[in-house]
C-alpha positions in Angstrom: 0.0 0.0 0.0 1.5 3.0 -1.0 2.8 5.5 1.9 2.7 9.2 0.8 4.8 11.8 2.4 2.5 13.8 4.8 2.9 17.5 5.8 2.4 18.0 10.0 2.9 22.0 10.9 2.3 22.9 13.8 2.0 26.8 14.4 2.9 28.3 17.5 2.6 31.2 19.9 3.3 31.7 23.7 2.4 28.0 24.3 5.3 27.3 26.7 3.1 24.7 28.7 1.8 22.8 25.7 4.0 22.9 22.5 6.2 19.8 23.2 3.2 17.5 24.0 2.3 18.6 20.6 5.5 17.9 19.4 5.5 14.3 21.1 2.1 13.6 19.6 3.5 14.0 15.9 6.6 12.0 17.3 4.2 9.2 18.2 2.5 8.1 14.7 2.7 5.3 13.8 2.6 6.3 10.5 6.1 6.7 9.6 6.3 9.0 6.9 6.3 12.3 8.2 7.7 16.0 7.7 7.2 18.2 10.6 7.5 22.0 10.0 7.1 24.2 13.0 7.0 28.2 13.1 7.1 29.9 16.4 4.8 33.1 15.6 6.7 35.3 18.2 6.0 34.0 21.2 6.5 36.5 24.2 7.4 33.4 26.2 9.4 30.2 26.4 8.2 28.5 23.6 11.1 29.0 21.4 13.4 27.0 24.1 10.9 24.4 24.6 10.9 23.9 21.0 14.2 23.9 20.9 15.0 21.3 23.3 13.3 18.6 21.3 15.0 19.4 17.7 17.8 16.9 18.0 14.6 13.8 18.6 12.6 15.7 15.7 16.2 15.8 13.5 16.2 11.8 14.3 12.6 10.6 13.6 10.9 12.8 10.6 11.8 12.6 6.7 12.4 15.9 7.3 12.3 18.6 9.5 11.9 22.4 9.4 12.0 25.0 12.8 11.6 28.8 12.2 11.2 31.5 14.9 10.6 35.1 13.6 8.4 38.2 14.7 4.7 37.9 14.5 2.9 37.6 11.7 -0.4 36.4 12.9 -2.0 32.6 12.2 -3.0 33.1 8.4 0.4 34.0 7.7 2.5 31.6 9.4 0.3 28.8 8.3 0.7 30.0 4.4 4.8 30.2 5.0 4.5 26.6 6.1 2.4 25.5 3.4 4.8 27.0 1.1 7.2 24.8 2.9 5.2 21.2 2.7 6.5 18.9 0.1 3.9 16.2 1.2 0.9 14.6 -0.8 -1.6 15.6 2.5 -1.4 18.0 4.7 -2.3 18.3 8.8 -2.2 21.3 11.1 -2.0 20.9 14.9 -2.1 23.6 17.3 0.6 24.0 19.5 -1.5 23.5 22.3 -3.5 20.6 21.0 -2.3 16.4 20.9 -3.1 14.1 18.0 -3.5 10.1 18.8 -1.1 7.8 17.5 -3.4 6.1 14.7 -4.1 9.5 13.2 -2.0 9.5 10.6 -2.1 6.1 9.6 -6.0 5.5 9.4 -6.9 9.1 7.2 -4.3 8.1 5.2 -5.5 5.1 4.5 -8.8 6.5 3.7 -7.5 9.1 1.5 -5.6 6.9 -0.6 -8.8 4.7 -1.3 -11.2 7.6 -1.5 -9.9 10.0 -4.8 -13.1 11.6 -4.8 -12.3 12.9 -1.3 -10.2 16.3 -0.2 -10.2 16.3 3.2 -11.0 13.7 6.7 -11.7 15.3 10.0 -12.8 12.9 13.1 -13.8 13.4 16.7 -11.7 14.9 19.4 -11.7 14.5 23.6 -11.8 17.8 24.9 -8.8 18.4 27.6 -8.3 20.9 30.7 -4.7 22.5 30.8 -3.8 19.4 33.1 -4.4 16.7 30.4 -8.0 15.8 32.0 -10.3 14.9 29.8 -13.5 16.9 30.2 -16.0 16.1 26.8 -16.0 14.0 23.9 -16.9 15.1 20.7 -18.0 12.5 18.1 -20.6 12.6 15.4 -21.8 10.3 12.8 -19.6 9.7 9.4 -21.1 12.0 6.9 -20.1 14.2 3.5 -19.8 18.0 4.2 -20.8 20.1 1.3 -20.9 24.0 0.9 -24.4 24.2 2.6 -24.2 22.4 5.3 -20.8 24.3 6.1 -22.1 27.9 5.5 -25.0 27.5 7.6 -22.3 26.5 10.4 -23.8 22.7 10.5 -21.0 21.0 10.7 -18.5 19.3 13.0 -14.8 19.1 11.5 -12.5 20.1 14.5 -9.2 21.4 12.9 -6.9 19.6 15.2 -8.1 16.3 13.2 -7.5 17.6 9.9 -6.0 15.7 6.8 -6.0 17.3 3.6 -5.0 16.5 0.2 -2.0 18.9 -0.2 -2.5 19.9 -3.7 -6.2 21.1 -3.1 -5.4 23.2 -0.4 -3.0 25.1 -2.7 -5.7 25.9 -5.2 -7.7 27.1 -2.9 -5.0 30.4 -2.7 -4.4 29.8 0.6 -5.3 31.5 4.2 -6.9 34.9 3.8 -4.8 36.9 7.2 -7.8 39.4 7.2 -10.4 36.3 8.1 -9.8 35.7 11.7 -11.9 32.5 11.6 -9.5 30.8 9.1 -10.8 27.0 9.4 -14.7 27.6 8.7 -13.2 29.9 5.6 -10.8 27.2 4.5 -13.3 24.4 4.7 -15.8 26.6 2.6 -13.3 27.5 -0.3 -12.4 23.4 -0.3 -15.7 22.6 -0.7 -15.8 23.9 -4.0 -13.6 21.5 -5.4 -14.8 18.7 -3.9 -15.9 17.0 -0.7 -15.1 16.9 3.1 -15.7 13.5 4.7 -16.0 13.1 8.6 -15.0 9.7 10.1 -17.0 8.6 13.8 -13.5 8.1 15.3 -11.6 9.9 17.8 -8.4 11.5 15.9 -7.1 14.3 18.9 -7.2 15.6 21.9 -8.7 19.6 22.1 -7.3 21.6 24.5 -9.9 24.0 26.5 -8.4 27.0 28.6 -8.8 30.7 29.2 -6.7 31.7 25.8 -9.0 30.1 23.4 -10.2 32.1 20.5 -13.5 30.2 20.5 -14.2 31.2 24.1 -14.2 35.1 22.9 -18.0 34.9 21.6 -17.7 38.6 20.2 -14.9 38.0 18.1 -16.5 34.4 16.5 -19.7 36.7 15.7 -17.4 38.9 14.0 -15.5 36.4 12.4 -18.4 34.7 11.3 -19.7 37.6 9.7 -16.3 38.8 8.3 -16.4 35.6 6.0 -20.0 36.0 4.7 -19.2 39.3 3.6 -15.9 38.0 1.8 -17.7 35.4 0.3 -20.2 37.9 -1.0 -17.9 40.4 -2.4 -16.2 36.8 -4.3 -19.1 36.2 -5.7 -20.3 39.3 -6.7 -16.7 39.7 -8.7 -17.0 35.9 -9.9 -19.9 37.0 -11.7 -18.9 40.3 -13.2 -15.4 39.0 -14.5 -15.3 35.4 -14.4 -11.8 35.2 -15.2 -10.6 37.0 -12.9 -8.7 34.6 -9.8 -10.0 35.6 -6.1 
């Protein structure tokens, strides 16, 4: 069965306490061919030395392996550098705060390579305190996503359990900086390619504490409304000069 090269990056900022769990949890596959490429966005604290500390294990265990530390840029940015980066055939994000299982990897790979038709597998998560305790599950029914379901926000495709055909995610153009709810705009613009399949299997482990964006209800409004209104104004150009690439 044929074994792909898959892309892990892991963003990070000021997640001192988290980042090399992350790290481990990309460590742990059992999928064995992996590139890891990790940006530190910043960070005001001591992420880059955590980081740091475990390059020698990364150095020894992925295909290959890429660590960059620069001022901030903000999460749409970094994750476009490392895209630019990936020389995979799928793709997988992890925030640095967040922990994939060990069959991750393997078993959406597996899935990808047998489904052609497909762009993207997502899965359920356990939802963690900042001590490791799990505190909720989240699992759902396998099911397609399409472009409806997604913009009336029915849908469950945590971004921690991500696996996406590299190649599609390219077309798309990328991570818009000015959309501050990145994932629901990135699963929208893949949609339109092709579709998004959610497997009824726990892929990750989400980490709840007091810095999560989605706990700032104000800014997902805003967010939320930010990409309705961009996906307006695409369509409204889309229309009026078809050629023209948004």
């Amino acid at each position: 069965m044929s074994k792909p090269l898959v892309s892990v990056v892991i963003p990070c900022y000021n997640h001192e306490d988290f980042v090399q769990a992350s790290i481990q949890s990309v460590i742990n596959q059992t999928y064995e061919n992996i590139e890891l490429i990790i940006i530190d966005d910043g960070s005001k604290d001591g992420s880059f030395a955590k980081i740091e500390e475990m390059t020698k294990l990364c150095e020894q265990r992925f295909v290959n392996f890429e660590f960059r530390s620069r001022p901030n840029k903000g999460l749409s940015a970094t994750l476009n550098e490392a895209i630019e980066w990936c020389q995979g055939e799928y793709y997988s994000g992890i925030a640095s705060d967040d922990v994939i299982l060990s069959h991750k990897l393997k078993v959406q790979v597996e899935f990808l390579n047998s489904h052609h038709n497909v762009l993207a597998v997502f899965g359920g998560v356990q939802h963690i305190d900042e001590n490791d305790k799990i505190i909720a599950t989240s699992l759902s029914k396998s099911r397609y996503y399409d472009f409806k379901r997604i913009i009336m926000h029915k849908f469950d495709l945590p971004a921690v359990t991500q696996l996406i055909r590299l190649q599609a995610l390219k077309e798309t153009g990328g991570y818009d900086s000015s959309i501050v709810l990145e994932d629901w705009y990135m699963w929208l613009k893949l949609t339109k390619h092709g579709r998004i399949y959610y497997m009824s299997e726990i892929f990750a482990l989400y980490r709840q504490h007091d810095n999560n964006f989605s706990k700032d209800s104000e800014k997902m409004k805003q967010g939320r409304l930010d990409v309705l209104i961009f996906l307006r104004i695409q369509n409204i150009i889309i229309k009026r000069w078809p050629n023209k690439v948004v």
